[in-house]
C-alpha positions as CSV (number, residue, x, y, z in Angstrom):
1,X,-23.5,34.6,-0.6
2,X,-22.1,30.9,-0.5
3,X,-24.2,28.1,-1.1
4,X,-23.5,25.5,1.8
5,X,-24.5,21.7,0.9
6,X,-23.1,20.4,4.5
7,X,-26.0,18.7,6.2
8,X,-28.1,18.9,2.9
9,X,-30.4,16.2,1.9
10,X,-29.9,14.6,-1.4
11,X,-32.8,14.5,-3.5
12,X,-31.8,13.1,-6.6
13,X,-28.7,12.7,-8.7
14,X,-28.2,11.6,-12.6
15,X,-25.9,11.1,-15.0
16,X,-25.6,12.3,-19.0
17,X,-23.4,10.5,-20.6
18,X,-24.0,12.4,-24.0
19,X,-23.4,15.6,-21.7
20,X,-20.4,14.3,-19.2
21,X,-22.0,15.3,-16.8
22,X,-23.4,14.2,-13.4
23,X,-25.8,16.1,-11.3
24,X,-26.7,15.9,-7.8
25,X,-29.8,17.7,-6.7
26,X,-29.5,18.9,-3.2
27,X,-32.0,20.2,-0.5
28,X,-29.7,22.3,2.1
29,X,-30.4,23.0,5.5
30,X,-32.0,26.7,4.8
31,X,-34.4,24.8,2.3
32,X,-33.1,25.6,-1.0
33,X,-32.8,23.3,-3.7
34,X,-29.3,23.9,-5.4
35,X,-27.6,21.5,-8.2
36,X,-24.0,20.3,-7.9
37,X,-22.7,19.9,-11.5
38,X,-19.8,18.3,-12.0
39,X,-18.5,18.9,-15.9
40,X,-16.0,16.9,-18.4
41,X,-17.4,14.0,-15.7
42,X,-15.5,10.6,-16.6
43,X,-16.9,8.1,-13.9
44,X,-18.2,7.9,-10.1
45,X,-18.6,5.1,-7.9
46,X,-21.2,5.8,-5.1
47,X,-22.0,3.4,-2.2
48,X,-24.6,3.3,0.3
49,X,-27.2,5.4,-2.3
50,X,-30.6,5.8,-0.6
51,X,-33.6,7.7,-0.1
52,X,-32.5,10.5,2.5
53,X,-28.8,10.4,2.3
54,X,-27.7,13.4,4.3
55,X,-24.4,15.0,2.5
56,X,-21.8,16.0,5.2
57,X,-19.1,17.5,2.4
58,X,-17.8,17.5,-1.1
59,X,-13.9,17.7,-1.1
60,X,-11.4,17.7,-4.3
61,X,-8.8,15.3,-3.1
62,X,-4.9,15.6,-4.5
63,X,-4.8,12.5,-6.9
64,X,-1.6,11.5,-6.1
65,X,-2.4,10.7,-2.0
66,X,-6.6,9.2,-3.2
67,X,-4.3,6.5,-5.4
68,X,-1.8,5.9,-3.2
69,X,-4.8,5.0,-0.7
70,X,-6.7,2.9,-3.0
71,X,-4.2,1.4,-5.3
72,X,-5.3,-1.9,-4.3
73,X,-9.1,-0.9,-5.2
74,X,-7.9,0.4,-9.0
75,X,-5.9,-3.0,-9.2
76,X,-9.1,-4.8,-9.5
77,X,-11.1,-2.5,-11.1
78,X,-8.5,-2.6,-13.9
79,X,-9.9,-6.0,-14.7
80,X,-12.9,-4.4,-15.4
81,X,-11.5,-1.8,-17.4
82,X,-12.6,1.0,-15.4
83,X,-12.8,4.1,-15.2
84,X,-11.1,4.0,-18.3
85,X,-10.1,1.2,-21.3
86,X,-6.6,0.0,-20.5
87,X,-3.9,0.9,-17.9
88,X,-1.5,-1.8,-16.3
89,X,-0.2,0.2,-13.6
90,X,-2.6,2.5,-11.1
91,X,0.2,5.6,-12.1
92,X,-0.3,5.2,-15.7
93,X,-3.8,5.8,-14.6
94,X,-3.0,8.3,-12.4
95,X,-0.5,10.3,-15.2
96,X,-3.6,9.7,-17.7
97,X,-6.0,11.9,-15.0
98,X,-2.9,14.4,-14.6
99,X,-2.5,14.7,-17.9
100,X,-5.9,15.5,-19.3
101,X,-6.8,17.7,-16.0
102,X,-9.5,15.4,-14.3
103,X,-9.9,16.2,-10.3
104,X,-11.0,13.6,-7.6
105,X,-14.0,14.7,-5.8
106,X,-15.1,12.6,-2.6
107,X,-18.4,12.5,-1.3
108,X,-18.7,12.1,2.4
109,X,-22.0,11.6,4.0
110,X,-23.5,11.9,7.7
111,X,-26.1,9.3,6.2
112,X,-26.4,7.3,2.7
113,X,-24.6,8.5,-0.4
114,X,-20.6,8.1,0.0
115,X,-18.0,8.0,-3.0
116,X,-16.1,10.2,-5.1
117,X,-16.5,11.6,-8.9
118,X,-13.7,11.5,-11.5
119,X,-14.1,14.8,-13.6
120,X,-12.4,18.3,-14.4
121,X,-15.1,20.7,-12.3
122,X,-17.7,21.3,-10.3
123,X,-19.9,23.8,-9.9
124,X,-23.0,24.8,-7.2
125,X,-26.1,26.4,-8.3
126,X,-29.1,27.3,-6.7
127,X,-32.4,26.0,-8.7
């Protein structure tokens, strides 16, 4: 049977760096407790985080149309060299994701947590 995460509270989410890997630990509407994993993880930026955030979807997006959208967004953050070290162009940082298979996954939310994840998978597991 799928696991369904829409309208599932988050209860907690963190991140490994040793592991690459970033975990968000969901309560779903039939109240299980299941574990989104996303693997080879490279970076995440995550907005409205709170207590309660109700998850409406996760989504892998195409790469090419998510930087077309917010190529002004990864023209600043390249001043911050993130999410990776050095790129002077949002394609070569688009080409570096093609080329060493990372996916875009965006987070949307009925409530709270909203963002995406940079990272090559994601699996769902119940707990």
């Amino acid at each position: 049977m799928t696991v369904s995460i829409h309208d599932g509270v988050l209860i907690a989410y963190s991140v490994s760096f040793l592991e690459n890997e970033l975990l968000l630990d969901i309560q779903t509407v039939v109240d299980e407790t299941v574990t989104v994993t996303f693997r080879n993880y490279l970076a995440h930026n995550f907005s409205y985080v709170m207590a309660g955030s109700i998850i409406f979807d996760i989504e892998e997006v195409e790469l090419k149309s998510f930087f077309v959208e917010n190529r002004k967004l990864f023209d600043t953050y390249k001043l911050y060299a993130w999410p990776i070290w050095e790129y002077e162009e949002t394609n070569e940082l688009e080409h570096y994701f093609q080329e060493n298979s990372y996916k875009c996954y965006v987070i949307s939310a009925s409530l709270g947590l909203t963002g995406y994840v940079f990272a090559k998978s994601l699996t769902i597991k119940r707990k």
